[in-house]
C-alpha positions as CSV (number, residue, x, y, z in Angstrom):
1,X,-3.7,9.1,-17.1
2,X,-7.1,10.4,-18.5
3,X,-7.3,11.6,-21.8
4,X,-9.2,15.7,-22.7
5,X,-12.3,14.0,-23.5
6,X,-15.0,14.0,-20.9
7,X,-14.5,11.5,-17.9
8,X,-17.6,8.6,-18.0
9,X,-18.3,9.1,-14.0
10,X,-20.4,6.1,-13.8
11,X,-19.4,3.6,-16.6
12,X,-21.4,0.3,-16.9
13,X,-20.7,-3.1,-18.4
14,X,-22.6,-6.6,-18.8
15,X,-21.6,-9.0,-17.5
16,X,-22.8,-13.1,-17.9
17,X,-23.0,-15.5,-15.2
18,X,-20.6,-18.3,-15.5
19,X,-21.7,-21.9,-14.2
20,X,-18.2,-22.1,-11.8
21,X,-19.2,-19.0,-10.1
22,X,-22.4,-20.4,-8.7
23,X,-23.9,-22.5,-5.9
24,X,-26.0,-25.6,-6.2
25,X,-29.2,-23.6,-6.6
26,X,-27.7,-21.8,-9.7
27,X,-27.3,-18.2,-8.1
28,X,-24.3,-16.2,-8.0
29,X,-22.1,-17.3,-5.0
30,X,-21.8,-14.9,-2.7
31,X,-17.9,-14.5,-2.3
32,X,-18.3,-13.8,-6.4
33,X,-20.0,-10.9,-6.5
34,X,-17.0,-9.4,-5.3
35,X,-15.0,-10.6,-8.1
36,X,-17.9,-9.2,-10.8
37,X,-17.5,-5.8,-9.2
38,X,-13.3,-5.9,-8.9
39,X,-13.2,-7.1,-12.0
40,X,-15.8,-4.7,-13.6
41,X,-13.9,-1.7,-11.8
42,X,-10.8,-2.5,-13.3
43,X,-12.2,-2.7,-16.7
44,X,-14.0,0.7,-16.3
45,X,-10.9,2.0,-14.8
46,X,-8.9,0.9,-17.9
47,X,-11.3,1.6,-20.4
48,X,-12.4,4.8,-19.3
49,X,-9.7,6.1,-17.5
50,X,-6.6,4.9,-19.0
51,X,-5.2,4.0,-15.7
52,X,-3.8,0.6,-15.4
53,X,-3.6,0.1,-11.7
54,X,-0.7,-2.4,-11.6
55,X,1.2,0.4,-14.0
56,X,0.3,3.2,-11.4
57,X,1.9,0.8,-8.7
58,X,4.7,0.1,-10.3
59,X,5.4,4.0,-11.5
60,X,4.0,5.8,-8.1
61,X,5.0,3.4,-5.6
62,X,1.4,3.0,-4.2
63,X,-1.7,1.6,-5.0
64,X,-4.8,1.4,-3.4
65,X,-6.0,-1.7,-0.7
66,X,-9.8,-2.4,0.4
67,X,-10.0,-1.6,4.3
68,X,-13.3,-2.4,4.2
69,X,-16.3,-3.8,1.9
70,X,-20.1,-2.9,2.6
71,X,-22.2,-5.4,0.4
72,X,-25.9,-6.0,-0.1
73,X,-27.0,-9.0,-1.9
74,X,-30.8,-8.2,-2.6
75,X,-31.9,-10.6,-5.5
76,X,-29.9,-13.5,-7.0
77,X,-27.8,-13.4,-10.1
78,X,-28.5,-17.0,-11.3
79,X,-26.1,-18.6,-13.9
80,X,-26.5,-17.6,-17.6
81,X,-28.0,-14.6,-16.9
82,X,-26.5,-11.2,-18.6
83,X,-26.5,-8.4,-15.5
84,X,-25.1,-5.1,-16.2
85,X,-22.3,-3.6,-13.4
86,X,-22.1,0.4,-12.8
87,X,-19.2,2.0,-10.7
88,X,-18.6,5.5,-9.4
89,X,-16.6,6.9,-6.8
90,X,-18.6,8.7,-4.4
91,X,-15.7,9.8,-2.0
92,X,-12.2,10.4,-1.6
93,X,-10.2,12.4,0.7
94,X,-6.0,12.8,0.5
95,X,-5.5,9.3,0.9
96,X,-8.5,7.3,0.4
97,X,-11.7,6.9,-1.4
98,X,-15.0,5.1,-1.8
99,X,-16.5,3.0,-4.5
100,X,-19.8,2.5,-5.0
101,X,-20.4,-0.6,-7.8
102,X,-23.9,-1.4,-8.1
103,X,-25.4,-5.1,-10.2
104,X,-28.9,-5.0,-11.9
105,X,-30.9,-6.8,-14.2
106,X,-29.6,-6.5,-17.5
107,X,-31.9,-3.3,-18.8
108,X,-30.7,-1.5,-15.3
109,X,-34.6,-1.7,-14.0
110,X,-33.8,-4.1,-10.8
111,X,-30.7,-3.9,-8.4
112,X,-29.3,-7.2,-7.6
113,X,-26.6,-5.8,-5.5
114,X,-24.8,-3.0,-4.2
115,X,-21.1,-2.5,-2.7
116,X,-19.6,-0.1,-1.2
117,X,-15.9,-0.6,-1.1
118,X,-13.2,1.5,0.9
119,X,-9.8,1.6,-0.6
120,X,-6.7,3.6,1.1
121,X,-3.9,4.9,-0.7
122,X,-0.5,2.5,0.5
123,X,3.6,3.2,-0.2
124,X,4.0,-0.2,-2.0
125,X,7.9,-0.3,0.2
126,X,6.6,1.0,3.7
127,X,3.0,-0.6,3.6
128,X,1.8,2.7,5.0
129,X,-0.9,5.1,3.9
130,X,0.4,7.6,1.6
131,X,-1.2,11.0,-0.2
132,X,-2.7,10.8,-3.7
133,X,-0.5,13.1,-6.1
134,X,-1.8,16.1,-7.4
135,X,-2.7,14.9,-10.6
136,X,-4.4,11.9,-9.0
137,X,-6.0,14.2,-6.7
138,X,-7.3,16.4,-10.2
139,X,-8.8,13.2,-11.8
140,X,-10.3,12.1,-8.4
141,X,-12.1,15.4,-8.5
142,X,-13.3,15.2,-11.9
143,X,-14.8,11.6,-11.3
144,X,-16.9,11.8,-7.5
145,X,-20.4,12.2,-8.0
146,X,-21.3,14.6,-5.5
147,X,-25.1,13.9,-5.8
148,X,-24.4,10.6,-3.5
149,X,-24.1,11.6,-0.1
150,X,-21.7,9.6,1.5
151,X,-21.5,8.6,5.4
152,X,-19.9,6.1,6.3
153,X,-23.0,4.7,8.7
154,X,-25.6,5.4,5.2
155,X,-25.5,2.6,3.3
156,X,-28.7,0.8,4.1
157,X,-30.3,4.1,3.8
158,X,-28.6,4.3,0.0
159,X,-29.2,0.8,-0.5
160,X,-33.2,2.2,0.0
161,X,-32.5,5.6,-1.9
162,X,-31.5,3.3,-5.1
163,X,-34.3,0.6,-4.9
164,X,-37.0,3.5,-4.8
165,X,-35.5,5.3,-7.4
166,X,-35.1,2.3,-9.9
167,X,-38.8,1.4,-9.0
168,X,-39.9,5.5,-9.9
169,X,-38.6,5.2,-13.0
170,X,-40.0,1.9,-13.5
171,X,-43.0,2.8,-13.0
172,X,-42.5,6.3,-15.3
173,X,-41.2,4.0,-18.1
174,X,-44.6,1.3,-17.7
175,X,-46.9,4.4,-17.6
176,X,-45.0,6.1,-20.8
177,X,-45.5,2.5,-22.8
C-alpha cells in the first residue's frame, strides 16, 4: 500500500474549471463539485498513498461506497478559474470512514466549498458491510487528523470553524505584508 516515507494527511491539488462543467452563468454546476472532489480524492489517494482503489477491490473483495454526502457550496467556482482541492480523512471506525475534501481559491485564502463524504466498507460478492483489514486499519490510523472533531450533526459548525480560520490567517498574512 503506502510506502516508509511519511504519509501527506491532507494533500492538495489545482484544479481548472472546464466550460462543460458549468451552468449558463459560468459557475461550477453544482452536481460537479462532486466529481472535482471524487476525482481529486482518487488522485491524492494514488499519488500519495499508492492505493489504487479499483486494485484494492479487485485484490480484497471490498471497496468503499458513499452512504451519505454533506456538501456546502459557499462561493462559485466559475469557468477558467484554477481552485486548489485538499482532502483528509477525519474519521473512520472498523468499517467506515469520513472524508472531508474542501475547494478554495487558488492560493488557499477563500473556501469555495466543503464536503463531507461518508463511505462504508462493502464485500464486493455479498454487498454487505465488511471490516477494514489490519493493514488498512494501520494506514487509516496514520492518515485521520484528529485535530477535526467529527460528529456527525457538526458540519455547519465546521463549515464556520474553517471560514474563520482562513479569514485569521488572512488577515495575519495582510498585516505581515
Amino acid at each position: 500500500m503506502a510506502s516508509n516515507s511519511p504519509l501527506v494527511r491532507t494533500p492538495e491539488t489545482t484544479h481548472r474549471i472546464h466550460f462543460q462543467d458549468c451552468d449558463m452563468l459560468g459557475h461550477l454546476n453544482n452536481a460537479r463539485y462532486l466529481d472535482y472532489f471524487l476525482n481529486a480524492r482518487e488522485e491524492h489517494t494514488t499519488q500519495h498513498y499508492a492505493l489504487n482503489l479499483g486494485e484494492l477491490a479487485r485484490e480484497s473483495q471490498a471497496g468503499w461506497v458513499i452512504t451519505k454526502h454533506h456538501i456546502a457550496y459557499l462561493r462559485p467556482a466559475n469557468h477558467g478559474e484554477i481552485v486548489l482541492i485538499r482532502t483528509q480523512l477525519i474519521h473512520f471506525d472498523n468499517s467506515n470512514l469520513v472524508v472531508e475534501m474542501q475547494m478554495l481559491s487558488e492560493d488557499g485564502a477563500r473556501l469555495k466549498a466543503l464536503l463531507w463524504s461518508e463511505m462504508a466498507f462493502v464485500n464486493v460478492r455479498t454487498a454487505t458491510r465488511t471490516d477494514h483489514a489490519d493493514a488498512l486499519m494501520d494506514m487509516l490510523d496514520a492518515l485521520d487528523i484528529e485535530d477535526v472533531e467529527y460528529d456527525p450533526d457538526g458540519f455547519d459548525e465546521r463549515v464556520r470553524y474553517v471560514r474563520k480560520q482562513l479569514k485569521r490567517e488572512r488577515g495575519e498574512k495582510e498585516s505581515a505584508e
